[in-house]
N, CA, C and O of each residue as an XYZ file, in Angstrom:
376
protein
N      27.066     10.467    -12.348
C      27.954      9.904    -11.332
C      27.491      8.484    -10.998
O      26.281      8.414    -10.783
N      27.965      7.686    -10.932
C      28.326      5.857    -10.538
C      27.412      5.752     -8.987
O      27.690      6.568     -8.108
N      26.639      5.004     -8.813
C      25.905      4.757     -7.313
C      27.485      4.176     -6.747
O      28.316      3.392     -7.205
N      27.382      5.042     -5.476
C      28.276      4.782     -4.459
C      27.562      3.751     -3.418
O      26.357      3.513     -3.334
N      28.758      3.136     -2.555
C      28.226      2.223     -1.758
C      29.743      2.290     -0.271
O      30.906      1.887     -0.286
N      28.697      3.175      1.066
C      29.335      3.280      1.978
C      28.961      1.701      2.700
O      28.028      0.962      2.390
N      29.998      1.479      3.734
C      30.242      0.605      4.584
C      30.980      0.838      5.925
O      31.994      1.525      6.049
N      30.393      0.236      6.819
C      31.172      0.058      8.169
C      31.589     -0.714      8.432
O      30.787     -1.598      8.733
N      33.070     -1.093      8.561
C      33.686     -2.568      8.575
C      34.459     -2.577     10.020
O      35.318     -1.768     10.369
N      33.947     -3.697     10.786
C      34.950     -3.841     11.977
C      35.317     -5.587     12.032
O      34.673     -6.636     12.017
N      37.315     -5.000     12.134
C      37.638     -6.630     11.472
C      38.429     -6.723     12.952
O      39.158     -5.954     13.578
N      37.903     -8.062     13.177
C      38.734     -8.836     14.740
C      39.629     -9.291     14.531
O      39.839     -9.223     13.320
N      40.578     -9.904     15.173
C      41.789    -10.395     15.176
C      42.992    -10.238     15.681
O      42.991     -9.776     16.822
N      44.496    -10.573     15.003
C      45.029     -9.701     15.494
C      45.918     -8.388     14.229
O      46.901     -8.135     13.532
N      44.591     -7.960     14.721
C      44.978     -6.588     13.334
C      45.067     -5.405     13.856
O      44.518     -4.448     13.310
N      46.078     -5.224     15.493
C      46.428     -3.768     15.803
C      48.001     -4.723     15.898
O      48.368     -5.895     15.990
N      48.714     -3.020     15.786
C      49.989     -3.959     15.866
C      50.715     -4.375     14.429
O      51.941     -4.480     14.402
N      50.088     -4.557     13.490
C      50.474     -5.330     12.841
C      50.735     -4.524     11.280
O      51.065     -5.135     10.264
N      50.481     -2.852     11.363
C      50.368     -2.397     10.113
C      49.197     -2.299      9.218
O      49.254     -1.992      8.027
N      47.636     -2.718     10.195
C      46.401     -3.122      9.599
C      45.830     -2.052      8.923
O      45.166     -2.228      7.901
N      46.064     -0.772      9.488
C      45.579      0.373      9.602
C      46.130      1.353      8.054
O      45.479      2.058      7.283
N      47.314      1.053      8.088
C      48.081      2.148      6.803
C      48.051      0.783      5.690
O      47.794      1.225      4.570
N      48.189     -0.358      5.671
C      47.695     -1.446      4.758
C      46.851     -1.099      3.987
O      47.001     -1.070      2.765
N      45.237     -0.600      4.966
C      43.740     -0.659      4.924
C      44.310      0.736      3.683
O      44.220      0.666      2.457
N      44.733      1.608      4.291
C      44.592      2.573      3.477
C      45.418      2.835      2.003
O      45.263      3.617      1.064
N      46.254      1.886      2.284
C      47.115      1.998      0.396
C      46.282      1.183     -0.236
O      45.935      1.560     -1.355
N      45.690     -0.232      0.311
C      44.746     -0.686     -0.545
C      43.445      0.137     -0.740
O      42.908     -0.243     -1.781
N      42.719      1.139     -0.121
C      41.767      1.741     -0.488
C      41.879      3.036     -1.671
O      41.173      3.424     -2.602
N      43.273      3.472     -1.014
C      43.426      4.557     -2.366
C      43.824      3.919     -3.442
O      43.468      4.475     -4.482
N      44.752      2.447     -3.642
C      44.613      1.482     -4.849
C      43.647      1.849     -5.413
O      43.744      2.586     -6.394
N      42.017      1.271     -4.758
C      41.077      1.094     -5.635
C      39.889      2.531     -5.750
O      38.810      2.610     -6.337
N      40.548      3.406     -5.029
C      39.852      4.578     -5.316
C      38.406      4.713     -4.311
O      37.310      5.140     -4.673
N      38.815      4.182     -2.888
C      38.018      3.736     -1.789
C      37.921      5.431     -1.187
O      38.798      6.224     -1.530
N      37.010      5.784     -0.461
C      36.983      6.934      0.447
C      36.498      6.649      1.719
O      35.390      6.128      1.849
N      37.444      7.030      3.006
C      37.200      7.073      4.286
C      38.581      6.960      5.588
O      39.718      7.427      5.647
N      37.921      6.271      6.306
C      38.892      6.482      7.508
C      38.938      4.690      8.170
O      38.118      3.782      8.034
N      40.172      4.733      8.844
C      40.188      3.691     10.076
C      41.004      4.074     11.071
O      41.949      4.862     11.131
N      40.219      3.050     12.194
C      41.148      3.232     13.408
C      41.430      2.161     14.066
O      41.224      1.155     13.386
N      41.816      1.954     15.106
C      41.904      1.025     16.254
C      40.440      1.671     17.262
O      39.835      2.742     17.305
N      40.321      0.160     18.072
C      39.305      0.335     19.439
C      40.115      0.154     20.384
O      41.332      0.017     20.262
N      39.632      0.146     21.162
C      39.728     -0.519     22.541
C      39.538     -1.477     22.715
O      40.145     -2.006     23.646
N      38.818     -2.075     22.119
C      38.805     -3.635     22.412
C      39.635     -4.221     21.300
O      39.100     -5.290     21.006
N      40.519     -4.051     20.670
C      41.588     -4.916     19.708
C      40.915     -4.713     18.202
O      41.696     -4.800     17.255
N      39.660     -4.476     17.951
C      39.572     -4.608     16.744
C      40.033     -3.537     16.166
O      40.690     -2.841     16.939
N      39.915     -3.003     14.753
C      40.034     -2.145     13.883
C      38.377     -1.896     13.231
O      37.652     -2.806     12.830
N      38.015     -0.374     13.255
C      36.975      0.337     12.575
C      37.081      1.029     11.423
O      37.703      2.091     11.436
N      36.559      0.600     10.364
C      36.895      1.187      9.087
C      35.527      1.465      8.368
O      34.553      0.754      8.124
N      35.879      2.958      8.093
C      34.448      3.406      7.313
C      34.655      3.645      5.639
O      35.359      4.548      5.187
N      34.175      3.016      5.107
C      34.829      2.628      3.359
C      33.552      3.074      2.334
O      32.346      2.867      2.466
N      34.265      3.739      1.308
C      32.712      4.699      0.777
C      33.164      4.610     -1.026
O      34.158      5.244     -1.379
N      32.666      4.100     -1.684
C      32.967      4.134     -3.502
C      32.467      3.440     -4.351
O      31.554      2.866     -3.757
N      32.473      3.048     -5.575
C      31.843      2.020     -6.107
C      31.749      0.748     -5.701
O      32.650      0.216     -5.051
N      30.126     -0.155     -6.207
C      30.200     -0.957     -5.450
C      31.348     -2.105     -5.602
O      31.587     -2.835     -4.640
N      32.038     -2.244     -6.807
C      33.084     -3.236     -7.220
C      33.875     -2.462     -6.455
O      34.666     -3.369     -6.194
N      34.224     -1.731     -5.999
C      35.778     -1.249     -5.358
C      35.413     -1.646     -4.396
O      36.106     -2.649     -4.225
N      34.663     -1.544     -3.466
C      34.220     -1.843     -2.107
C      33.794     -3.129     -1.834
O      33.601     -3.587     -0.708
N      33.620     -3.839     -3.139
C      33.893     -5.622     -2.749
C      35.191     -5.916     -2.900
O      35.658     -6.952     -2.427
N      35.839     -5.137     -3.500
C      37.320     -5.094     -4.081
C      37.939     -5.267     -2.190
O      38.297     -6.276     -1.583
N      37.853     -4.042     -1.805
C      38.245     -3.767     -0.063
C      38.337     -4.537      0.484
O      39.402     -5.099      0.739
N      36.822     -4.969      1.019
C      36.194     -5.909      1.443
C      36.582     -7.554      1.687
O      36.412     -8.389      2.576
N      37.266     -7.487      0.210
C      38.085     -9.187      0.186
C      39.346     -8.649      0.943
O      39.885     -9.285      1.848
N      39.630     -7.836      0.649
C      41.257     -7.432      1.264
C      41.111     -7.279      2.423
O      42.157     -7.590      2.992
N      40.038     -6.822      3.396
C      39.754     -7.317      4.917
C      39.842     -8.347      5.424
O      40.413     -8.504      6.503
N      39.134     -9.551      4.560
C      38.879    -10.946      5.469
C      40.343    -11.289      5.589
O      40.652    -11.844      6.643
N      41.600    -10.998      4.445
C      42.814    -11.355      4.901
C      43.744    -10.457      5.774
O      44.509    -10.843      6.658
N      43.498     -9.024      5.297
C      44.373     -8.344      5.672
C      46.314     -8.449      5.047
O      46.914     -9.159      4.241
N      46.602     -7.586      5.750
C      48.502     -7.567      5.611
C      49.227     -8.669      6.024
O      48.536     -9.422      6.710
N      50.282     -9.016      5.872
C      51.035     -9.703      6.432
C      51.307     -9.434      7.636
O      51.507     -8.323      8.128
N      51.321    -10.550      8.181
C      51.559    -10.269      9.966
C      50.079    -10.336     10.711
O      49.915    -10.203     11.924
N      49.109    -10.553      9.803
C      47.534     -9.743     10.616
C      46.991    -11.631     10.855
O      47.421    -12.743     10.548
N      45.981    -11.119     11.482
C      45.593    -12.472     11.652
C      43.893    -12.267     12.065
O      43.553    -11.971     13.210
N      42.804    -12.499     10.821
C      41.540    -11.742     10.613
C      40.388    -12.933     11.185
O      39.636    -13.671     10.547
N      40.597    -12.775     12.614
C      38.887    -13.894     13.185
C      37.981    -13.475     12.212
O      37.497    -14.352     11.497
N      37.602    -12.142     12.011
C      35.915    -12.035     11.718
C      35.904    -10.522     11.292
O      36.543     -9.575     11.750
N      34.920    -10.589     10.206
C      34.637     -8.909      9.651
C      32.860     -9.007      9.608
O      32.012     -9.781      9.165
N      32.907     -7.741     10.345
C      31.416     -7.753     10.395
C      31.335     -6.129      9.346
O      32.120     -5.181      9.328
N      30.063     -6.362      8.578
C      29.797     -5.627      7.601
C      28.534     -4.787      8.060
O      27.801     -5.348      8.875
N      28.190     -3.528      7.646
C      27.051     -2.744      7.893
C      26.990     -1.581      6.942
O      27.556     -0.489      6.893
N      26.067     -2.231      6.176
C      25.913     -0.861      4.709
C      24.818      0.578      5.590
O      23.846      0.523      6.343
N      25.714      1.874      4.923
C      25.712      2.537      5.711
C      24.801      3.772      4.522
O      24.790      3.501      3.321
N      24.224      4.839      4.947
C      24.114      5.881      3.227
C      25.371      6.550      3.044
O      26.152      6.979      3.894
N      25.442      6.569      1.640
C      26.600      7.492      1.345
C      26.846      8.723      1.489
O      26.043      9.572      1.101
N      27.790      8.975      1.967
C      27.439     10.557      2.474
C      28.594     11.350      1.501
O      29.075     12.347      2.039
N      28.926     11.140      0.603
C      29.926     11.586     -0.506
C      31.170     12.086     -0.188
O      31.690     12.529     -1.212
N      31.989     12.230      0.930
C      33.167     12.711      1.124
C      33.306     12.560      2.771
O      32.445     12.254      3.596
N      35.052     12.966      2.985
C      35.907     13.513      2.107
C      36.260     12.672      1.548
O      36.149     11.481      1.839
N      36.763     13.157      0.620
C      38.000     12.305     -0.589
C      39.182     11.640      0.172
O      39.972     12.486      0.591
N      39.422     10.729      0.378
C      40.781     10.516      0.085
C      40.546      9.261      1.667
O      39.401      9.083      2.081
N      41.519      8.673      2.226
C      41.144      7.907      3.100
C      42.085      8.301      4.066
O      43.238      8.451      3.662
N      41.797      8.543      5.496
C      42.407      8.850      6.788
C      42.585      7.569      7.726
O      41.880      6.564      7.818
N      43.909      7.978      8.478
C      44.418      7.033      9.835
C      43.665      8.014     11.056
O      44.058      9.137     11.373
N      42.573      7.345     11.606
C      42.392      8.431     12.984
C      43.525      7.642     14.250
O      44.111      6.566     14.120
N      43.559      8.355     15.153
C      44.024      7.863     16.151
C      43.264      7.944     17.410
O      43.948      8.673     18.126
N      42.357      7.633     17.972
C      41.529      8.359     19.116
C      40.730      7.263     19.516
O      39.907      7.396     20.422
């Protein structure tokens, strides 16, 4: 099996509102990404992103811009251990 490479990504801006969230996730199952995002409370978006390390730089670029409509101040990055699942990538709401 391929070394995986988890991440914690929280991107500022204005990326609630805007479709940031289900974006995050067609581009992650694109590249065969595993995890979840959400919204905060304070405006940003939290995204936990888990797969090879080229897919997850792959992501990663697709954060600093985001979707149309988004508008990305700042992505702060935090490599995380991989914890191997689940599969597939989730919208939380909470």
């Amino acid at each position: 099996m391929p070394p995986r490479r988890r991440v914690r990504i929280l991107v500022a801006g204005r990326v609630q509102g805007v479709w940031f969230r289900a974006s995050a996730r067609e581009r992650a199952l694109a590249l065969g990404v595993d995890g979840d995002a959400r919204n905060l409370a304070d405006g940003r978006v939290e995204i936990h992103a888990e797969g090879v390390p080229e897919a997850i730089d792959s992501f990663l670029a697709w954060c600093d811009v985001g979707p149309e409509g988004a508008r990305v101040d700042s992505v702060a990055i935090e490599d995380q251990e991989p914890v191997g699942g689940p599969a597939g990538f989730r919208i939380t709401r909470d």
